[in-house]
C-alpha positions, 0 to 999 in steps of 0.5 A, spaced: 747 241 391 750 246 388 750 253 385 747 256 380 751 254 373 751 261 371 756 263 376 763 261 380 763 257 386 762 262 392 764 262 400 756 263 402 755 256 397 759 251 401 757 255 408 749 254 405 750 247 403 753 245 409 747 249 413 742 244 409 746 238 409 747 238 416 740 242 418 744 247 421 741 255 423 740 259 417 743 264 416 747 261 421 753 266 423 755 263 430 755 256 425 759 259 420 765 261 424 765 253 427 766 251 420 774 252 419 777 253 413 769 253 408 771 261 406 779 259 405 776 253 400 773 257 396 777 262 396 783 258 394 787 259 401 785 252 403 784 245 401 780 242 407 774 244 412 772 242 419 768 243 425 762 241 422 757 237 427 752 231 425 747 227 428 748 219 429 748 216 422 749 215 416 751 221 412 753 223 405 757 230 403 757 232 395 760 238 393 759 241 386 764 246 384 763 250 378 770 252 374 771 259 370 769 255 364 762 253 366 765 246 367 761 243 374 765 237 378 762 233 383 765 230 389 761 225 394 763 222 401 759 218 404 760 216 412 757 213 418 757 217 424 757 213 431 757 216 438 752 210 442 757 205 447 754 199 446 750 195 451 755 192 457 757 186 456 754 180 460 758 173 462 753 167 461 758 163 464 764 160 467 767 154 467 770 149 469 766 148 476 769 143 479 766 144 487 758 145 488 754 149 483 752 153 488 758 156 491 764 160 486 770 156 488 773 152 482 780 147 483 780 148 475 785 154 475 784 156 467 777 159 467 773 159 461 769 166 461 763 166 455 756 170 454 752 176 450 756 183 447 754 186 441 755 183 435 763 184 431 764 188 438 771 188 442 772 186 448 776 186 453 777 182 459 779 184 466 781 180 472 781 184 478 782 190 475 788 188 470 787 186 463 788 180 460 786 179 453 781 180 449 776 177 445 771 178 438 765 178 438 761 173 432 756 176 428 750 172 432 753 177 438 756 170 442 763 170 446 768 165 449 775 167 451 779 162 455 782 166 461 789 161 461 792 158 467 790 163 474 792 163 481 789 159 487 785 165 490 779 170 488 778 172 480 773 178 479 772 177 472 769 183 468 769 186 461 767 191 456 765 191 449 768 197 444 764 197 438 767 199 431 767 207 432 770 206 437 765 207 443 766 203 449 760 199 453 759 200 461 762 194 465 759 188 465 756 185 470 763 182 475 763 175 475 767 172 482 770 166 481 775 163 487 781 158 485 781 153 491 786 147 492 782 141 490 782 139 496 778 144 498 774 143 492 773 136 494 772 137 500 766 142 499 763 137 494 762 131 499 758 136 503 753 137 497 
């Protein structure tokens, strides 16, 4: 979009322009006074605006400018625009179990954490609360992350996923691991 050829760009073009591109009010006062710097542009007095608001998307902004000479110059962005956090995060599974299966305790002290996330995301890894690594999700929206070697006592593993905007998931549901002797393990084990 742009002004009528007969004429120079003027303040009112861009703010109309960015009223239409954006479904804004029409005429749009409160509006127009949020777009930082749409009069001084066209007036020469700045280079750049701000304030503009857009719903998710993927949006392009072209403006049309009209010389003294009747010469036109078009310039076009495109950019996506992403305020969604992605879904939390879910832990499939832990490994190794080394005690019974119906129980958390383990003698494996290097956890291997896996599960779901939203594709190309990525993720952090908390164990009690501390950060311990984190990890990229493949395209088919599956992860793994080897937790390294942990110490005997309680492990509550968690983990967030931040998408490429920037957007951070809710928690995941908390995974409890335990890191027992193996003694105990084997213990426990023979009681199955």
């Amino acid at each position: 979009w742009g002004p009528p050829l007969h004429r120079k760009v003027m303040p009112s073009d861009i703010k109309y322009a960015i009223e239409r591109l954006f479904k804004m009010p029409s005429p749009g006062q409160g509006f127009y006074t949020n777009i930082v710097g749409a009069n001084d542009v066209a007036t020469k007095k700045a280079t750049s605006i701000s304030g503009i608001v857009a719903d998710d998307g993927n949006h392009t902004i072209t403006v049309v400018v009209l010389d003294a000479a009747g010469n036109t110059y078009q310039f076009s962005t495109t950019f996506t625009i992403d305020t969604t956090p992605p879904a939390a995060p879910v832990i499939t599974f832990w490994g190794t179990n080394t005690g019974r299966t119906d129980d958390s305790n383990t003698s494996d002290k290097t956890i291997d954490l896996g599960g779901t996330a939203e594709p190309n995301s990525l993720l952090t890894i908390y164990d009690n609360g501390v950060v311990i690594g984190t990890v990229r999700v493949d395209a088919d929206g599956k992860w793994a992350f080897p937790t390294g070697e942990r110490s005997l006592g309680g492990h509550n593993f968690k983990v967030t996923a931040t998408d490429a905007a920037g957007n951070v998931s809710p928690d995941s549901a908390p995974v409890q691991v335990n890191i027992v002797s193996p003694l105990i393990a084997n213990d426990r084990q023979s009681m199955v």
